[in-house]
C-alpha positions in Angstrom: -4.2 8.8 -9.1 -6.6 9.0 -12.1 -4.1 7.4 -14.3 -5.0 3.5 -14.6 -1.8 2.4 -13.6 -0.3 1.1 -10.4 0.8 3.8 -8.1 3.1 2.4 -5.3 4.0 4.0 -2.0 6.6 2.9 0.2 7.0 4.2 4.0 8.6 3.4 7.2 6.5 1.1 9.3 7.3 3.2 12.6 6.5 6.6 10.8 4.2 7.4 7.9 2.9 3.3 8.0 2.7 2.8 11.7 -0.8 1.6 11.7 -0.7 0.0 8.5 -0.9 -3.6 9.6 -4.0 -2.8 11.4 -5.8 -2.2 8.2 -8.3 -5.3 7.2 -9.7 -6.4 4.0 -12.7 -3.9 2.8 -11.6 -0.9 4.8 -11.2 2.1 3.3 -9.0 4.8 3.6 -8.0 8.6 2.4 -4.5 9.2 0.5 -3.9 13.0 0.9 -2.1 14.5 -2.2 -1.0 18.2 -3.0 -3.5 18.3 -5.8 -6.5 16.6 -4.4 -7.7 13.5 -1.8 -8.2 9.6 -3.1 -10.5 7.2 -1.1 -9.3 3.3 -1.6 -10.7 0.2 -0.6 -8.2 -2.5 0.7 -8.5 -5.6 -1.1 -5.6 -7.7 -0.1 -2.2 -8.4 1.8 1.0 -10.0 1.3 4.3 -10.7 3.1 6.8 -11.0 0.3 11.2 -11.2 0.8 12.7 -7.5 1.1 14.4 -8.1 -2.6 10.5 -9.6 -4.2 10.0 -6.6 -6.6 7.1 -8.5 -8.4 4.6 -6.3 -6.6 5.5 -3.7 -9.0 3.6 -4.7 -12.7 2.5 -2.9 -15.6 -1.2 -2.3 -15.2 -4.5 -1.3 -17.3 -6.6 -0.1 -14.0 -5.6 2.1 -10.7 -4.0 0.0 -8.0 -2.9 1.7 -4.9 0.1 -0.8 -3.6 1.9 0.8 0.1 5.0 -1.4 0.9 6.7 -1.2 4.5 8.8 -3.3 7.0 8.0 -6.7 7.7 7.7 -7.7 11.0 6.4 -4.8 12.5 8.3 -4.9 15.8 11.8 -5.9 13.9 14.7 -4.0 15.3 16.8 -3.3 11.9 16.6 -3.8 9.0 13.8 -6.2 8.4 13.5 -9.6 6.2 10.5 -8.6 4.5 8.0 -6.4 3.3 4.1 -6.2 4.2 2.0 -5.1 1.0 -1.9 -3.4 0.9 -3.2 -3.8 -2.4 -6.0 -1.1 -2.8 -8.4 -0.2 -5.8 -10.0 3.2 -6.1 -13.6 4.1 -4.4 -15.4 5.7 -7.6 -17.7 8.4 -6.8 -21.0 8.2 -8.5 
């Protein structure tokens, strides 16, 4: 974080991302890291194919993007992929 470029984080939906899909446009949330804690705003969602690595781009400003499992409830290994796009909260 800090770096203005996209910083992606993957995570099992029925572990670190279990309430992930619960999440709605303009909530905000803390990422906890070793070296410090980063609030983000939510500003969109996809569903994209488990093989669609176009969610991954060469950026000039901080985007947070968390990928998981897609449907939520899938037994297995699931079709697809739910995506949070998130932008930094700057603190004045």
């Amino acid at each position: 974080p800090g770096q203005k470029k996209q910083i992606l984080f993957s995570g099992h939906r029925n572990t670190v991302f279990t309430k992930l899909g619960d999440l709605k446009q303009g909530d905000r949330f803390i990422v906890e890291m070793p070296y410090g804690n980063y609030e983000y705003e939510l500003k969109s969602t996809e569903i994209v194919d488990a093989n669609d690595l176009s969610v991954i781009r060469d950026m000039d400003e901080e985007l947070l993007t968390l990928s998981t499992c897609y449907p939520f409830s899938f037994i297995g290994d699931a079709p697809d992929r739910y995506i949070v796009y998130a932008t930094p909260i700057v603190k004045s």
